[in-house]
Residue frames relative to the residue before (quaternion, step in Angstrom):
aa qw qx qy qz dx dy dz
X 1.0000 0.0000 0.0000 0.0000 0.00 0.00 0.00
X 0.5293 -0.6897 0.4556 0.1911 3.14 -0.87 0.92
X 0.0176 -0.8789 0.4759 0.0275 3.48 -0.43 0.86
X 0.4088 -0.7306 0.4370 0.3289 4.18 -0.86 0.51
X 0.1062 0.8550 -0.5070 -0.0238 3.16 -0.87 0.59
X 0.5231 -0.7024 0.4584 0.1513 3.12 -1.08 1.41
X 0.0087 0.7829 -0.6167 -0.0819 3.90 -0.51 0.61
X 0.2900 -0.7743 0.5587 0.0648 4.01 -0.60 0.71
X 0.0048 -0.8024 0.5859 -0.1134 3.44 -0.12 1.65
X 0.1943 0.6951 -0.6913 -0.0345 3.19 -1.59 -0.03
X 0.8047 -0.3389 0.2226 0.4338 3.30 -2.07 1.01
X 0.8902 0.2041 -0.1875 0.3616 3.98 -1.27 0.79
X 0.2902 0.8476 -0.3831 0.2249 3.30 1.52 0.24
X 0.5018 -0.6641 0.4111 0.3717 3.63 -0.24 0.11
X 0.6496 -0.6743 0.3064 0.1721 3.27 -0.37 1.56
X 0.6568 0.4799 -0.1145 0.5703 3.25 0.49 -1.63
X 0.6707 0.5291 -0.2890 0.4319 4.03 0.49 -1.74
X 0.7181 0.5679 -0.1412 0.3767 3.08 1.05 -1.55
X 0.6198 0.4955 -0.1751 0.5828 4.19 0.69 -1.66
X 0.8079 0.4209 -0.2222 0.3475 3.44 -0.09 -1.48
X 0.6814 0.4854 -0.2772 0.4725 3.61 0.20 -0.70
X 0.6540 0.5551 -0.2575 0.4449 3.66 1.21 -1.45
X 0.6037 0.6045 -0.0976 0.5105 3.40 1.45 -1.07
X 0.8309 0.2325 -0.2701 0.4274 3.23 0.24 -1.08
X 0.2566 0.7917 -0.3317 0.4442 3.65 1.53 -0.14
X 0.7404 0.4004 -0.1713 0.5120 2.96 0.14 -1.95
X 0.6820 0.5638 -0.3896 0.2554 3.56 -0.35 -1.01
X 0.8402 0.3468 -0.1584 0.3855 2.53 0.78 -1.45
X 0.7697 -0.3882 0.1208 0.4922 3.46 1.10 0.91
X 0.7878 0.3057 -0.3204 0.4281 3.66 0.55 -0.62
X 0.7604 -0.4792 0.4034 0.1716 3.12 -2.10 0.65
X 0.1071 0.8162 -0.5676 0.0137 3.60 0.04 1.04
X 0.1446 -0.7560 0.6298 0.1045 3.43 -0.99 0.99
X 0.1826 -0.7852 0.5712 0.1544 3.33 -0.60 1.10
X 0.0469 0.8755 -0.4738 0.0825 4.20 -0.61 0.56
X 0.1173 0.8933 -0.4335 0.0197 3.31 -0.87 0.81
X 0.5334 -0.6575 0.1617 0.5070 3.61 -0.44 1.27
X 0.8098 0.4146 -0.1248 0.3959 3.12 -1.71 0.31
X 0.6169 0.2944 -0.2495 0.6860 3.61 1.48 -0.03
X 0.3510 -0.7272 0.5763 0.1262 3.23 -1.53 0.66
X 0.6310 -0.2695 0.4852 0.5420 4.15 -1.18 -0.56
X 0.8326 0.1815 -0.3115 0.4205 3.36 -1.48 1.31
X 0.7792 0.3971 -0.2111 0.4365 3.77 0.85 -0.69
X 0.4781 -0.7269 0.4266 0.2471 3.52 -0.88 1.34
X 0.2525 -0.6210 0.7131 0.2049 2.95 -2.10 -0.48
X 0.1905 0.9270 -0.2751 -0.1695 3.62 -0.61 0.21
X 0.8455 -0.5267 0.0865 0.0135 2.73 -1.22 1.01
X 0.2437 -0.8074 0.4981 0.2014 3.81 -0.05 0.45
X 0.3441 -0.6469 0.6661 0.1394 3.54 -1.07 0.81
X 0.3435 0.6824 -0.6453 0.0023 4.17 -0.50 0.75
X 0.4018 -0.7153 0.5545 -0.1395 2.70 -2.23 0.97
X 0.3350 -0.8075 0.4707 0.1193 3.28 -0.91 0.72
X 0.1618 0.8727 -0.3755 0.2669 3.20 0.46 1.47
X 0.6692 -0.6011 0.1531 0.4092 3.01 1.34 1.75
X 0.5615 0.5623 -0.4004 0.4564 3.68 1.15 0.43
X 0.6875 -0.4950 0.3271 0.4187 3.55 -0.99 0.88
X 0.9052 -0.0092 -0.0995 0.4131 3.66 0.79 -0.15
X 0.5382 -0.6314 0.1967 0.5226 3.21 -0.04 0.27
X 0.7290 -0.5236 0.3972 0.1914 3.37 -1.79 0.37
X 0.1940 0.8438 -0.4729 -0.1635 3.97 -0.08 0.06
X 0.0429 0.7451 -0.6607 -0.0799 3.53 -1.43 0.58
X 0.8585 -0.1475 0.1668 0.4620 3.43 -2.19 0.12
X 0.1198 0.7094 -0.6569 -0.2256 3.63 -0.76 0.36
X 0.7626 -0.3661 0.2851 0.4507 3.60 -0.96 -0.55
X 0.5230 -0.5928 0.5117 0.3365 3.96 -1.04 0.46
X 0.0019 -0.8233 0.5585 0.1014 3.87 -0.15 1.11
X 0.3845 -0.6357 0.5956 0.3055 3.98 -0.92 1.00
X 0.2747 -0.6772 0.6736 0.1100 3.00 -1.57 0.66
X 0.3886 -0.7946 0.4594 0.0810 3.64 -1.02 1.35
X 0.7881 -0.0128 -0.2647 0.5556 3.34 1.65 -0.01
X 0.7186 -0.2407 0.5045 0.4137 3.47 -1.71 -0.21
X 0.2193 -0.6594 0.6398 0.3284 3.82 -0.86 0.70
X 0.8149 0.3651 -0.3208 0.3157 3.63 0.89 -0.50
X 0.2761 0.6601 -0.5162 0.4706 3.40 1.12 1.14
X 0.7144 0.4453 -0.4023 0.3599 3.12 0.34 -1.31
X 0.1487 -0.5423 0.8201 0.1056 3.26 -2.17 -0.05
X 0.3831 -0.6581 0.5909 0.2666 3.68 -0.87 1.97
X 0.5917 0.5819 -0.4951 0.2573 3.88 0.18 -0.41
X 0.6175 0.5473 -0.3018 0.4776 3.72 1.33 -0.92
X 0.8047 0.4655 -0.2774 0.2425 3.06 1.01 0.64
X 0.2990 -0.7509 0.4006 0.4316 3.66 -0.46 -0.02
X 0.8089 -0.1789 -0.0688 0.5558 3.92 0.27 0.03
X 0.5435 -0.5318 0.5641 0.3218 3.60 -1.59 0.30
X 0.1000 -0.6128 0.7632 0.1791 3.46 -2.14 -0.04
X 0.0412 0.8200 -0.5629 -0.0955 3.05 -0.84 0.58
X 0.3568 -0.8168 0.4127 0.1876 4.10 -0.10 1.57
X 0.4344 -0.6741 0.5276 0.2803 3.69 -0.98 0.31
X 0.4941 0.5886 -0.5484 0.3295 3.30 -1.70 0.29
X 0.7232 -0.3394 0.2727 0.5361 3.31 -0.99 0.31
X 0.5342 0.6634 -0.4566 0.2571 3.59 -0.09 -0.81
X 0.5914 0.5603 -0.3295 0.4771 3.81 0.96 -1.04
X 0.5222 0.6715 -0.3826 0.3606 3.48 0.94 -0.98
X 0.7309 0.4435 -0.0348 0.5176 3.19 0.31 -1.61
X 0.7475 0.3785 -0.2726 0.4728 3.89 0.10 -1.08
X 0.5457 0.5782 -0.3995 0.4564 4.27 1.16 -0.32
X 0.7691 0.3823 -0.2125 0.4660 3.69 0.92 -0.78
X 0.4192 0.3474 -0.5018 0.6721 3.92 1.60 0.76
X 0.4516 -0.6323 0.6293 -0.0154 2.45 -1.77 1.95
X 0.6619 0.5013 -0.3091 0.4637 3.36 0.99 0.09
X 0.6783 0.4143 -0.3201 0.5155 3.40 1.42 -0.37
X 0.5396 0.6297 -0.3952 0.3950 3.57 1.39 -0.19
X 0.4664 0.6338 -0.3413 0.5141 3.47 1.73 -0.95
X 0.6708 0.5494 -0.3223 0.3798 3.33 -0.04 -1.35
X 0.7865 0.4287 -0.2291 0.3810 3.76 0.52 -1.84
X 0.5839 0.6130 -0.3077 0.4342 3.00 1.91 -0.61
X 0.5274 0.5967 -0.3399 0.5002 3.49 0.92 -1.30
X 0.7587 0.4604 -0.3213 0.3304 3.71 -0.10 -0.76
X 0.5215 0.5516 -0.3061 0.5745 3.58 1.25 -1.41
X 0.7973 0.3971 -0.3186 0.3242 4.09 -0.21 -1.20
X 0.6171 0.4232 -0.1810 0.6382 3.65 1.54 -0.87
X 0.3399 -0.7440 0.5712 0.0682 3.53 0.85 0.83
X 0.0344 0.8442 -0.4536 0.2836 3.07 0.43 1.95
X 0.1652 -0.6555 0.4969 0.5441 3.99 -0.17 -0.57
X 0.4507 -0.6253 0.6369 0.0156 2.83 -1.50 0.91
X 0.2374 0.7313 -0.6389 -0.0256 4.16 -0.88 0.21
X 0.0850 0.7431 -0.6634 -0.0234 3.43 -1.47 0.70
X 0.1710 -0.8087 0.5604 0.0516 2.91 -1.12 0.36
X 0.6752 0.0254 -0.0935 0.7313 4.04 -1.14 0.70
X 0.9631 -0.0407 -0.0842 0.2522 2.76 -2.32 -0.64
X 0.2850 0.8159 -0.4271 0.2658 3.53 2.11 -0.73
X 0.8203 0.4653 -0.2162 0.2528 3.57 0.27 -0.75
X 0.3455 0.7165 -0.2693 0.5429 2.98 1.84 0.33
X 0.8097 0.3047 -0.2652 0.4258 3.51 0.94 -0.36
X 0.5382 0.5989 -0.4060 0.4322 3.07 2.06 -0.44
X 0.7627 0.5023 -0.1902 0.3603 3.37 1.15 -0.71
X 0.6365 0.4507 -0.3332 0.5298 3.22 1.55 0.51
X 0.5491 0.4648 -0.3420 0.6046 3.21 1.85 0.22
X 0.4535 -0.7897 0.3409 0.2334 3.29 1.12 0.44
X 0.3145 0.8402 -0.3694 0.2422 3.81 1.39 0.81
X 0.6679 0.5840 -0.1516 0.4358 2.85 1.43 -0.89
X 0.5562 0.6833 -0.4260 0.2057 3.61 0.37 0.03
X 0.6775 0.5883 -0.1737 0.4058 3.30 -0.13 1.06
X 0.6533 0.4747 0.0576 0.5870 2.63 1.41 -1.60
X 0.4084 -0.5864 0.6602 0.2313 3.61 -1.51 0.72
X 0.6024 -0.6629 0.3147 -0.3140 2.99 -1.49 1.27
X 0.1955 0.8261 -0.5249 0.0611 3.63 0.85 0.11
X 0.2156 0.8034 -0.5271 0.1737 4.11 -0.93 0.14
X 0.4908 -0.7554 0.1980 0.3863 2.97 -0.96 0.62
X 0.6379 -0.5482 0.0347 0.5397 4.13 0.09 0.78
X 0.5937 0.6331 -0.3641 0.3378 3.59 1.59 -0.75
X 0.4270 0.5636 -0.3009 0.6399 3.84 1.98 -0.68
X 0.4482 0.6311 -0.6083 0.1754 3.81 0.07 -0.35
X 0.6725 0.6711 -0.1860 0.2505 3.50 0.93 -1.30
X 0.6980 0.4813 -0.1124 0.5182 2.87 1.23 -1.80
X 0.4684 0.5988 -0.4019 0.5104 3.73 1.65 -0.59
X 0.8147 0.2502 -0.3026 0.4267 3.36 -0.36 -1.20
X 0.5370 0.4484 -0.4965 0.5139 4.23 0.69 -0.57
X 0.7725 0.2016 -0.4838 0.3585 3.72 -0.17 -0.06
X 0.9091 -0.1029 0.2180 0.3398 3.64 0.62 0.30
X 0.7849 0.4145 -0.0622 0.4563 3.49 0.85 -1.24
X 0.4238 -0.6144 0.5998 0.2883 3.49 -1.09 0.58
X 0.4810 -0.6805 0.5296 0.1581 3.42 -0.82 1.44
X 0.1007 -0.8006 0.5734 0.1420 4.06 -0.44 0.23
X 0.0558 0.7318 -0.6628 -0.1488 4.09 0.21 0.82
X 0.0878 -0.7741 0.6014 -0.1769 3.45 -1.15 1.64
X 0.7158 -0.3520 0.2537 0.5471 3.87 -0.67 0.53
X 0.2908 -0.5567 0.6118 0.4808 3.40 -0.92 -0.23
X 0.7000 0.3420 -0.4972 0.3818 3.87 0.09 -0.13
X 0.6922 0.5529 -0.3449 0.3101 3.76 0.51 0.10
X 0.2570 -0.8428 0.4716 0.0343 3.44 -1.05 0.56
X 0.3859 -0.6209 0.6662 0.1473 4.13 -0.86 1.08
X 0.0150 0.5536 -0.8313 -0.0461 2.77 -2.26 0.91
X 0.3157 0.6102 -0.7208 0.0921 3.54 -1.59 0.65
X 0.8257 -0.1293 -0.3913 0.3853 1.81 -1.20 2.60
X 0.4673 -0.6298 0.2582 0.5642 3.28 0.39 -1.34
X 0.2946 0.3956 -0.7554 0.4313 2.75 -0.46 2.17
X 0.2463 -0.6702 0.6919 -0.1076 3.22 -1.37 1.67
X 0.0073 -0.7829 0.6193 -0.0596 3.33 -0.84 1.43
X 0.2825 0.7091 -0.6378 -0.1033 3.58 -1.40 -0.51
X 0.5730 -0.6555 0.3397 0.3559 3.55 -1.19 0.50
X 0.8835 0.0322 -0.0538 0.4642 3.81 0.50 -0.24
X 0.8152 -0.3821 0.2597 0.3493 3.37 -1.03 0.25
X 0.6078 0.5769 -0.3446 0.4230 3.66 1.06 -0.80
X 0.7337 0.5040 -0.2149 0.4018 3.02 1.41 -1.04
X 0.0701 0.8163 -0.5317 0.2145 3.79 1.38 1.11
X 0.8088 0.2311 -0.2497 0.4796 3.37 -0.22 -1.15
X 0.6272 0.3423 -0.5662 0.4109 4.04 0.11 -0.09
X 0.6667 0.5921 -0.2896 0.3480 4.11 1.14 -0.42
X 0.6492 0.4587 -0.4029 0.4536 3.01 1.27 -0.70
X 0.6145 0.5581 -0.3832 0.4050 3.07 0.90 -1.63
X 0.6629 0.5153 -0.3417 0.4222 4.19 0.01 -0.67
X 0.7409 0.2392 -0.2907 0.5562 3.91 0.74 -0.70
X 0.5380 0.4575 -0.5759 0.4118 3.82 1.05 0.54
X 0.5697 0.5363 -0.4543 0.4259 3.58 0.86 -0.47
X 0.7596 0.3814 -0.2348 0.4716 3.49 0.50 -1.02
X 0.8321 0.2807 -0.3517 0.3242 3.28 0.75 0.62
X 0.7146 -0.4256 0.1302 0.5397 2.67 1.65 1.26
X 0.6839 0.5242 -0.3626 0.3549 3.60 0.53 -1.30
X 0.1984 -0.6440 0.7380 -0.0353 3.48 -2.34 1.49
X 0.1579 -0.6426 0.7472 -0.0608 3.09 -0.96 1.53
X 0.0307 0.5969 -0.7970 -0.0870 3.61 -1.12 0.74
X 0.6205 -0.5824 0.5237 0.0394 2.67 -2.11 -0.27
């Protein structure tokens, strides 16, 4: 069964975190609405390319200009069945709208699925959702994980954690063990 899902962008998001997930979503049949405050349907955000290039942290450049398909203030979290929330810098910025904390919040209380990824966990943990609950992120977020509550998990970068349904993993490599994990938890069957 198709299902809707809300995905919560904003200006520097991680490219890859950002395209992929919106994409692979779609394909497979359900409705992703991609939205960010203060932007409406048709108008972009953009993106940051980062990298692991043997420097204490990762690397960031130009990433690509990503359209957004709705209004963040159209939406209504209830019209939905679970959230995404991408990594990169974006989280920075989208934790300190009191309206986007609602949203992250609205999902946790209606035991929604939930997915983040890398820096992604920064907003779960200023919406205060996480407590309790093990963790995936990227390792520099470790902090802000365990101060809101959660047991940090330091896991492959290509690999990814579910508990319950909330679907972490720390970085972008770690797409296919993430996606695959928040299709399961949301129900979705891909045969061959």
């Amino acid at each position: 069964m198709a299902k809707k899902i809300l995905m919560i962008v904003g200006d520097f998001g991680e490219d890859y975190e950002t395209m992929v997930p919106f994409q692979a979503l779609s394909m497979v049949g359900h409705t992703v609405h991609a939205v960010c405050p203060d932007k409406k349907a048709g108008e972009w955000v953009m993106t940051a390319v980062h990298d692991f290039d043997g420097y204490q942290t990762y690397s960031e450049k130009p990433g690509h200009r990503f359209t957004l398909n709705a209004g963040f203030d159209e939406v209504r979290p209830e019209d939905y069945d679970a959230l995404v929330v991408p990594g990169g810098r974006a989280p920075e910025y989208l934790r300190m709208n009191p309206k986007v904390i609602a949203c992250v919040q609205h999902f946790s209380k209606a035991n929604k699925p939930i997915a983040a990824i890398c820096h992604g966990a920064q907003l779960l943990a200023a919406a205060g959702v996480i407590r309790g609950k093990r963790v995936s992120a990227y390792p520099a977020c470790a902090a802000e994980v365990e101060l809101a509550g959660a047991s940090y998990a330091q896991i492959a970068v290509d690999q990814a954690l579910t508990d319950g349904l909330l679907v972490t993993a720390p970085a972008w490599p770690a797409h296919p063990a993430w996606l695959a994990q928040f299709l399961s938890v949301l129900g979705t069957r891909i045969e061959a």
